[in-house]
Structures are given as structure tokens and as C-alpha cells.
ZADO-1210 file (C-alpha; in nm, 4 decimals, padded with zeros to 6 digits):
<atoms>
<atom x="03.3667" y="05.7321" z="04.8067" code="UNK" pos="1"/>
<atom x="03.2406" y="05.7570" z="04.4146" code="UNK" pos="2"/>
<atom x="03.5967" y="05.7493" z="04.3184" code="UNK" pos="3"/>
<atom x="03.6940" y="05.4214" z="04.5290" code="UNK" pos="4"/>
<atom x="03.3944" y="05.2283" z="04.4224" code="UNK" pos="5"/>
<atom x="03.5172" y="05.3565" z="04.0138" code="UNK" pos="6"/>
<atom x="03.8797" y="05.2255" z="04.1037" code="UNK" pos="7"/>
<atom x="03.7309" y="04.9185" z="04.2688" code="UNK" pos="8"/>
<atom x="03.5502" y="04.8391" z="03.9740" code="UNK" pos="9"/>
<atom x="03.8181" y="04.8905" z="03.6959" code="UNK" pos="10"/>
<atom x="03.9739" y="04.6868" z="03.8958" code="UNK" pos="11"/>
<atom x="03.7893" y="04.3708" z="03.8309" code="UNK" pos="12"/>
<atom x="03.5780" y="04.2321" z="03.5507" code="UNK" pos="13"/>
<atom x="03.2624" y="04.3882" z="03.7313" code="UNK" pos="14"/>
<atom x="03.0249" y="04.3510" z="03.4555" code="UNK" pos="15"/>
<atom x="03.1255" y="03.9952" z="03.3686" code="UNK" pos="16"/>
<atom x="03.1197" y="03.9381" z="03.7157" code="UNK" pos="17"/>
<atom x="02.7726" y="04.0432" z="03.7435" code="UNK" pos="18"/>
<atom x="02.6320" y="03.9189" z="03.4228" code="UNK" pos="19"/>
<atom x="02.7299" y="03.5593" z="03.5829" code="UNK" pos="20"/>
<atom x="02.5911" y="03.6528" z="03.9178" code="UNK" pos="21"/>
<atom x="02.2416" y="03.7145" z="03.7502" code="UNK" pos="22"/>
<atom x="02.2941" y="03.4125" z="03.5404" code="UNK" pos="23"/>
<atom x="02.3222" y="03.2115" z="03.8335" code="UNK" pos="24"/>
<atom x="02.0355" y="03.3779" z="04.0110" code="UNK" pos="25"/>
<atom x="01.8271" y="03.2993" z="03.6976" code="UNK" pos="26"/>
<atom x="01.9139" y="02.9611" z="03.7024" code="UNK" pos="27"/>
<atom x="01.8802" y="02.8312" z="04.0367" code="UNK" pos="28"/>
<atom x="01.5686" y="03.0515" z="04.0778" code="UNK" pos="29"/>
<atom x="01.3505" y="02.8707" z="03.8208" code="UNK" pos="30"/>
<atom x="01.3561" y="02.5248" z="04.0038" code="UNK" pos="31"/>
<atom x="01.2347" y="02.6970" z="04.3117" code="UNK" pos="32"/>
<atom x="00.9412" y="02.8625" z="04.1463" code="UNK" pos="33"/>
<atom x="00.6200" y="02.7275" z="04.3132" code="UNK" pos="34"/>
<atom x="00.4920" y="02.4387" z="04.1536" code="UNK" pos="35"/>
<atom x="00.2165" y="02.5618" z="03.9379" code="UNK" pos="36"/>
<atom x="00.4868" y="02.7371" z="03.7319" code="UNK" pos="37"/>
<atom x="00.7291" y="02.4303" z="03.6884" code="UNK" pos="38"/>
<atom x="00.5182" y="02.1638" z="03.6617" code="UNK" pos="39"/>
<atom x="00.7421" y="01.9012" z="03.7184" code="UNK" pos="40"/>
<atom x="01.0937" y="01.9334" z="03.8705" code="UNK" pos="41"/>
<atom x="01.1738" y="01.6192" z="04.0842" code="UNK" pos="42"/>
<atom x="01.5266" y="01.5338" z="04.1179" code="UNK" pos="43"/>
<atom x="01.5961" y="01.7476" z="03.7583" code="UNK" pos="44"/>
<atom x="01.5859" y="02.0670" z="03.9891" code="UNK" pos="45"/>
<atom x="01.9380" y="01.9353" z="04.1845" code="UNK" pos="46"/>
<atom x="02.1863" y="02.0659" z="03.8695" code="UNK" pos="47"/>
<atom x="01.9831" y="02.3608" z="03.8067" code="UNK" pos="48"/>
<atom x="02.0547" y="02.5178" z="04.1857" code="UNK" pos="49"/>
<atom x="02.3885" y="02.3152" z="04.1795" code="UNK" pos="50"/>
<atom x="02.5038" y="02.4663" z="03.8438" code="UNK" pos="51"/>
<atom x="02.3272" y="02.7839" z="03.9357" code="UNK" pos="52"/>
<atom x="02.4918" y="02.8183" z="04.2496" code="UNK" pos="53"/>
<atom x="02.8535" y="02.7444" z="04.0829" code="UNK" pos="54"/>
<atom x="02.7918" y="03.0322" z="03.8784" code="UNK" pos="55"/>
<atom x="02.7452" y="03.2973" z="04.0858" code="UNK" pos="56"/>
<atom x="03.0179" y="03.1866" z="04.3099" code="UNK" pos="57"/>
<atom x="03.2504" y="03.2455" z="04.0038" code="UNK" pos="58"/>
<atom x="03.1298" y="03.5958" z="03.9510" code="UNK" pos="59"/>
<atom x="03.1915" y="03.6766" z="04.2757" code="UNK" pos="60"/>
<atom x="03.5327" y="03.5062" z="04.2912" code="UNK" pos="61"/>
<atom x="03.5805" y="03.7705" z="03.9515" code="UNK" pos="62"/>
<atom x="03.4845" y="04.0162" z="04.1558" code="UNK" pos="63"/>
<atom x="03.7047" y="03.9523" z="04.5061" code="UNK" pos="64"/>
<atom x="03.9796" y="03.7459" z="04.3349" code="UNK" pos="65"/>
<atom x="04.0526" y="03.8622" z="03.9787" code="UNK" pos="66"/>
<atom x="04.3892" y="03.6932" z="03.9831" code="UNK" pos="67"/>
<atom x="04.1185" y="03.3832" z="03.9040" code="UNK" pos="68"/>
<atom x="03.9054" y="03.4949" z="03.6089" code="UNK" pos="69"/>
<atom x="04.0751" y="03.2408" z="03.3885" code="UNK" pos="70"/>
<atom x="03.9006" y="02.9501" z="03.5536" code="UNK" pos="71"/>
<atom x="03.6103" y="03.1348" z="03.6794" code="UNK" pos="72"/>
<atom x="03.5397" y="03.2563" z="03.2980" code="UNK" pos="73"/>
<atom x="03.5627" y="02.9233" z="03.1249" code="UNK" pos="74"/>
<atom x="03.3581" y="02.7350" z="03.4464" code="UNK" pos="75"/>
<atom x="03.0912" y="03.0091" z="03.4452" code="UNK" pos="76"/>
<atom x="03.0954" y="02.9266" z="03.0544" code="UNK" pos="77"/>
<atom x="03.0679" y="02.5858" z="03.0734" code="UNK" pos="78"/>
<atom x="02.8010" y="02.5730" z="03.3492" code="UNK" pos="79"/>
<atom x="02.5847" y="02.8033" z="03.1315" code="UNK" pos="80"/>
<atom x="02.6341" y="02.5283" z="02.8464" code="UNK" pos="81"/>
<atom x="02.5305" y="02.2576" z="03.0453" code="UNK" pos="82"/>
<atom x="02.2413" y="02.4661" z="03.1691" code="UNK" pos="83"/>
<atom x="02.0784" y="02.4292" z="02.8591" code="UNK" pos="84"/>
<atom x="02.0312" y="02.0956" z="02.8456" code="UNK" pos="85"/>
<atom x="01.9788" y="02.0141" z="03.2237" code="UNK" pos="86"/>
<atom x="01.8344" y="02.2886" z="03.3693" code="UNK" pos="87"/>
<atom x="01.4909" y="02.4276" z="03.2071" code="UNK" pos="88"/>
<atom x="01.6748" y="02.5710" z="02.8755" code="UNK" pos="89"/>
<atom x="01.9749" y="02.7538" z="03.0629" code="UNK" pos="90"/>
<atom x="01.6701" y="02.9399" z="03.2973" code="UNK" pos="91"/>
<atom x="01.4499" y="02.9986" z="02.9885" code="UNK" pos="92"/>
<atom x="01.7997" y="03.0823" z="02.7057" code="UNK" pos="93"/>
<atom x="01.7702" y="03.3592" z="02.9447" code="UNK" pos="94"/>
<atom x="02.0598" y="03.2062" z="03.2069" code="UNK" pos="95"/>
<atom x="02.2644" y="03.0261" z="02.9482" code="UNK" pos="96"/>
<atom x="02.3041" y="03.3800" z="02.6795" code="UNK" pos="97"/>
<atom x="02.3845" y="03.5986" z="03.0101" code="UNK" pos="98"/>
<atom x="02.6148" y="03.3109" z="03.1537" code="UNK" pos="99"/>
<atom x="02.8172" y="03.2585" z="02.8220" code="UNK" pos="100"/>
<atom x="02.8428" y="03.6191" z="02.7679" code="UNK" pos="101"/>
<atom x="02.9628" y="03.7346" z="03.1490" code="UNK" pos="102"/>
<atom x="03.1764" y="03.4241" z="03.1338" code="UNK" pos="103"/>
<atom x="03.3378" y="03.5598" z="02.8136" code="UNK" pos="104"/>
<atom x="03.3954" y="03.8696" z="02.9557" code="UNK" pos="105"/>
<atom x="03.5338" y="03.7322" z="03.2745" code="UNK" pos="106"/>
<atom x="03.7897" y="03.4915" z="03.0818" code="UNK" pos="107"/>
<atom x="03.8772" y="03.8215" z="02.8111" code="UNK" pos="108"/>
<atom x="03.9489" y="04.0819" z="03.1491" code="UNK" pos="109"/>
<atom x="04.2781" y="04.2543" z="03.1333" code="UNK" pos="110"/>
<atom x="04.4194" y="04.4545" z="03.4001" code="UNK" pos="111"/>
<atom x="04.5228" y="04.7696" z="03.3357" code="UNK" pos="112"/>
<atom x="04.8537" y="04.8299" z="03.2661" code="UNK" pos="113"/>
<atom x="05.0273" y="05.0819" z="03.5193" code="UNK" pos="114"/>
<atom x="05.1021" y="05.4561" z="03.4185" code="UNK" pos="115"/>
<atom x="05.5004" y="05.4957" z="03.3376" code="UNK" pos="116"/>
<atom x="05.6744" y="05.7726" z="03.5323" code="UNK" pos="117"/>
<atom x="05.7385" y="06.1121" z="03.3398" code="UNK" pos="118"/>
<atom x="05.6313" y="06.4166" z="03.2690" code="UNK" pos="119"/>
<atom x="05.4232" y="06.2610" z="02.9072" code="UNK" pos="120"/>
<atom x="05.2924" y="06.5394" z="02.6686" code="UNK" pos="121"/>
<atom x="04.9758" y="06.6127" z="02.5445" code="UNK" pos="122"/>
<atom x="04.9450" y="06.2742" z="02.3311" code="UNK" pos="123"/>
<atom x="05.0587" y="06.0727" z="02.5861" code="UNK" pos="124"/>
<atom x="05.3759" y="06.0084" z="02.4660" code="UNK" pos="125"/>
<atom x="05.7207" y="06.1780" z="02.6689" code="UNK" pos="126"/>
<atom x="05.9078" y="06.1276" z="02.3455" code="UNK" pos="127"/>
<atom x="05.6852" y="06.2808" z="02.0933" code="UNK" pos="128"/>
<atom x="05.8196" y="06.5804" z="02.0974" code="UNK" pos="129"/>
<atom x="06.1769" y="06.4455" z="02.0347" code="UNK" pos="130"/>
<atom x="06.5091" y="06.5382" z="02.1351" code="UNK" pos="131"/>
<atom x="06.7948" y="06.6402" z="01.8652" code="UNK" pos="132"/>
<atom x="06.9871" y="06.6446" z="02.1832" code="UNK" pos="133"/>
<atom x="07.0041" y="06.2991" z="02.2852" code="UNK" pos="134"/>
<atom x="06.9009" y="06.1159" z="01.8887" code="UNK" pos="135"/>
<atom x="06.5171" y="06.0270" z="02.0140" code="UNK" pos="136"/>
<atom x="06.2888" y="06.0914" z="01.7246" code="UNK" pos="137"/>
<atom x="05.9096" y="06.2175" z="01.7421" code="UNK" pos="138"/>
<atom x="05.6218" y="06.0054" z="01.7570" code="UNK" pos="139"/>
<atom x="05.5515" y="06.0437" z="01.4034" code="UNK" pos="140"/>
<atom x="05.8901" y="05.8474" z="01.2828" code="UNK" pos="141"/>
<atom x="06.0106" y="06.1604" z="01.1035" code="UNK" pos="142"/>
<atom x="06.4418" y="06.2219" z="01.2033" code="UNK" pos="143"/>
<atom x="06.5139" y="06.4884" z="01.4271" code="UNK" pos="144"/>
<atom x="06.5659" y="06.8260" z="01.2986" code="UNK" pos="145"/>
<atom x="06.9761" y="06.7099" z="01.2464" code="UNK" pos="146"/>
<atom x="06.8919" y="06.4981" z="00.9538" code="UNK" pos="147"/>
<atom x="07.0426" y="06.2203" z="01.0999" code="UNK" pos="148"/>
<atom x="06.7885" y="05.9092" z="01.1329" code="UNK" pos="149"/>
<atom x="06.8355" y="05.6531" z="01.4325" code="UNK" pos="150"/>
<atom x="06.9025" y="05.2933" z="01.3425" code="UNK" pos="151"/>
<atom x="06.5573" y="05.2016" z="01.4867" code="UNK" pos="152"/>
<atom x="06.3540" y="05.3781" z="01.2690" code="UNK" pos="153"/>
<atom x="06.5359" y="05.2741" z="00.9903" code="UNK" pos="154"/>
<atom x="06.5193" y="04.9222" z="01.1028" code="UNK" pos="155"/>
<atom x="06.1263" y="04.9575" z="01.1683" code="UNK" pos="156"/>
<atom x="06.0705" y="05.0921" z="00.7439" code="UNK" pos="157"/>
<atom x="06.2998" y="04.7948" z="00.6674" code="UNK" pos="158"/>
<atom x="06.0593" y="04.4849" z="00.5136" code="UNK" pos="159"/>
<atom x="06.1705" y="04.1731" z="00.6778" code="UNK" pos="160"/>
<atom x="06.2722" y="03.8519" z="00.4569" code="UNK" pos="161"/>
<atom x="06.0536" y="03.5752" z="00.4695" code="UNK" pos="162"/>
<atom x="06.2004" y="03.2737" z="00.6404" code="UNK" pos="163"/>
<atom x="06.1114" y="02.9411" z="00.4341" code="UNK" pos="164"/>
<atom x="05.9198" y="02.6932" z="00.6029" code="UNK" pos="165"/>
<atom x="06.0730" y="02.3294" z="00.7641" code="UNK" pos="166"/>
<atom x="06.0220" y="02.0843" z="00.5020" code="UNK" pos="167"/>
<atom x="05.9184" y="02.3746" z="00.1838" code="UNK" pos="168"/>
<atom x="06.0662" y="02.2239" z="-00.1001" code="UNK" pos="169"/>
<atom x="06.2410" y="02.5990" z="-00.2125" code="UNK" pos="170"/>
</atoms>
């Protein structure tokens, strides 16, 4: 069970998806607070659950649609940012900093990359060993033990020429 919820997860941006979740939930909370603590709402309070609302929705669409986190990243951002004018200072500078920073982290996600196939060795690498065999060199660029070095490593110490510019007068 421990091990599906950690592959769930890693899945996802989960902690950009939850910094936007409790942006949201700071945000649309603070217009609902009873009325001796906001002392005047009136129709102000409308955005604030509105953007509020939008917010958590995109960190839960990070969380059950990752395929998304472009747009949910940038919206969550952008609702944060427009929380601090309309909505009480972004729920206090508290909603806006967690909003811009889970948004960032929605919109930077990767997913991981999947393992290759192969028997790697102990750096990760199957071809750090190297094989005189079959020309493959080791990890470290050095030529295999017959002296002989493969056209890609030469090509890889090789500097590459500049290309001039359209329109460089040289």
C-alpha cells in the first residue's frame, strides 16, 4: 500500500498540486470568515471564492490529470496574481506566495523518464564497462584497451566552427 501511494505520487506534481490546493483553500476561506474578522466583504468576496475555487480545482486536475499541468500551472499562477489585488492581498500574501510557488512547480513537473532494458552496471551505465569486442568505449571517453578510438569520441573532443550570423558583415 506505502509503495502504491510513493508510485502514485512520483507520478504527479503532488506537492505543486497541493501547495495550490491550500492556496485555494486560503483564499476562498478568508471571505467566508465571520464578519467581525472581514469587516467588509460585499460583492468583493465573489472573485476571492471564484478565484479560490479555480485554484484548487487545478491542483487537483495536477493531481488526477498530469497530462494537464501546463495549463493548470500557469492558471493556478495567474489566479494567485490576481488574488492580490482582488481578493484580501492573495488571502493575507499568504494565498498568492503558496499559489505562485505550487503553480510553478505544477507548470516545471517532468515525468520520469522510463528505465531502458539491460542488465546496467553499478553506475548505471550498460556500456561503462566497454567492450573491445564490439568498438564501445567506457563511460569515461578513454579507447578501448585496442588503441583504436571510435569516430564518436573523436567527433565529441572535436571543437565545432562557429557558423557566422545572417546579415554579420565577416
Amino acid at each position: 500500500m506505502l509503495l502504491t501511494w510513493r508510485r502514485w505520487r512520483k507520478g504527479r506534481p503532488f506537492w505543486g498540486g497541493l501547495a495550490a490546493v491550500l492556496a485555494g483553500v486560503e483564499i476562498c476561506a478568508l471571505p467566508l470568515a465571520p464578519l467581525k474578522i472581514m469587516l467588509q466583504q460585499g460583492i468583493a468576496g465573489i472573485p476571492s471564492v471564484l478565484m479560490g475555487l479555480v485554484m484548487i480545482v487545478m491542483g487537483l486536475s495536477a493531481w488526477f490529470a498530469p497530462h494537464y499541468r501546463g495549463m493548470a500551472g500557469v492558471l493556478t499562477v495567474l489566479c494567485a496574481a490576481a488574488a492580490l489585488v482582488m481578493s484580501n492581498l492573495g488571502g493575507f500574501l499568504l494565498g498568492t506566495v503558496l499559489g505562485v510557488l505550487g503553480g510553478s512547480m505544477i507548470f516545471a513537473w517532468q515525468p520520469a523518464a522510463p528505465a531502458e532494458s539491460g542488465a546496467p552496471t553499478a553506475s548505471g551505465d550498460p556500456t561503462a564497462s566497454g567492450d573491445p569486442e564490439n568498438g564501445t568505449t567506457p563511460a569515461n571517453g578513454t579507447a578501448p584497451e585496442t588503441g583504436t578510438a571510435p569516430e564518436a569520441a573523436a567527433a565529441a573532443e572535436a571543437p565545432a566552427a562557429p557558423t557566422p550570423l545572417e546579415g554579420d558583415p565577416r
